[in-house]
C-alpha positions in Angstrom: 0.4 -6.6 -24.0 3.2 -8.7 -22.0 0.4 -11.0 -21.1 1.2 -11.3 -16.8 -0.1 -9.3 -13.7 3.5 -10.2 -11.9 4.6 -6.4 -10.9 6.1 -4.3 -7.7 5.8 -0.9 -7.4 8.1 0.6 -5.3 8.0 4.5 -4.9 8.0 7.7 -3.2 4.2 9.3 -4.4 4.9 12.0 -1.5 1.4 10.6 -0.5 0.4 8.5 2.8 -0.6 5.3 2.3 -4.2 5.8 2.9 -4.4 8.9 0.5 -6.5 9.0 -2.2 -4.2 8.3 -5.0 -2.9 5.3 -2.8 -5.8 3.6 -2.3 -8.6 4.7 -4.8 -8.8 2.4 -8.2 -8.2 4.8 -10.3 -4.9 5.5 -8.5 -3.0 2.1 -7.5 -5.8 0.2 -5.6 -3.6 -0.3 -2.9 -5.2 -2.2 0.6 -3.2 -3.0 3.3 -4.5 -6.2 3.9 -2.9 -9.4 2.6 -5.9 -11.2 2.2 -7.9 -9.0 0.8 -4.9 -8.6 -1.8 -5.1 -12.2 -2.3 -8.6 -12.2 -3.9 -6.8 -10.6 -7.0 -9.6 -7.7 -7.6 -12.7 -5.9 -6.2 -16.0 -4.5 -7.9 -16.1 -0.9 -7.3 -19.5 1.5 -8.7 -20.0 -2.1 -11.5 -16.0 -1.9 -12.1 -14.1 -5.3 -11.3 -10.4 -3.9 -10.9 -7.3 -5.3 -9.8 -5.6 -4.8 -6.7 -1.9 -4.1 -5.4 -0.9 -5.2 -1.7 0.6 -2.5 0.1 3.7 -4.0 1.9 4.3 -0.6 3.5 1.7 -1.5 6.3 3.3 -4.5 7.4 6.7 -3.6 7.4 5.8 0.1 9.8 3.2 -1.9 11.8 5.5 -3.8 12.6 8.6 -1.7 13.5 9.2 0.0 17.0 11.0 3.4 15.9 10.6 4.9 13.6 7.1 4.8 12.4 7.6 6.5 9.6 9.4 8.3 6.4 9.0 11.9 7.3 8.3 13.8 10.3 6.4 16.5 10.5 4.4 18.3 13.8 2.9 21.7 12.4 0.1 23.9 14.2 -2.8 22.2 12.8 -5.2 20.0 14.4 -4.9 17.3 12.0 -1.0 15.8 12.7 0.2 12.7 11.9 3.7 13.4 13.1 5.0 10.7 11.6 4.0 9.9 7.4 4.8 6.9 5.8 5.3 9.0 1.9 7.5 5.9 0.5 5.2 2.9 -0.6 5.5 -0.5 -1.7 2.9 -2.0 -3.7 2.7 -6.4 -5.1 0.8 -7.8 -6.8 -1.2 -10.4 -5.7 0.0 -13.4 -7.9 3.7 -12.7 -6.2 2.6 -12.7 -2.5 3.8 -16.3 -2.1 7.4 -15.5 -2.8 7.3 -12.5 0.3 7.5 -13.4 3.7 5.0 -11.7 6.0 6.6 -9.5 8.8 4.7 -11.9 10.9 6.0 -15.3 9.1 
């Protein structure tokens, strides 16, 4: 054990940001709001586990064009178009040295 929480996760999951293994806690805990990431952790079914912030949501918020990683418009009636698949994840204790998009 290193001892420190400090750790960035930057990846390509091939999974939107709100997917299952993006956001549950037994994937990375990621929520897309920085302050909820700044509480450090949340109690989920009597589990206190840590949280990542998921930059990703700023960043594509944010942007005009394009909204997105990967395109895609199939025949289905659940399209997103565009997918944000590339994520990156902080942890909470390094917030303060990353800017906001909105600083």
């Amino acid at each position: 054990m290193i001892g420190h929480s400090r750790k960035i996760i930057a990846a390509d999951p091939n999974m939107k940001s709100f997917e299952d293994g993006v956001i549950n806690p037994i994937g990375l805990h990621g929520v897309m709001i920085r302050n909820i990431a700044v509480t450090n952790s949340r109690v989920v079914n009597t589990m206190e586990d840590t949280i990542l912030y998921n930059s990703i949501w700023d960043y594509f918020g944010a942007m005009k064009f394009p909204p997105g990683t990967y395109y895609y418009n199939k025949s289905a009636p659940d399209v997103y178009f565009w997918n944000i698949f590339n994520q990156g994840l902080i942890r909470p204790e390094l917030l303060s040295r990353f800017e906001s998009i909105d600083s």
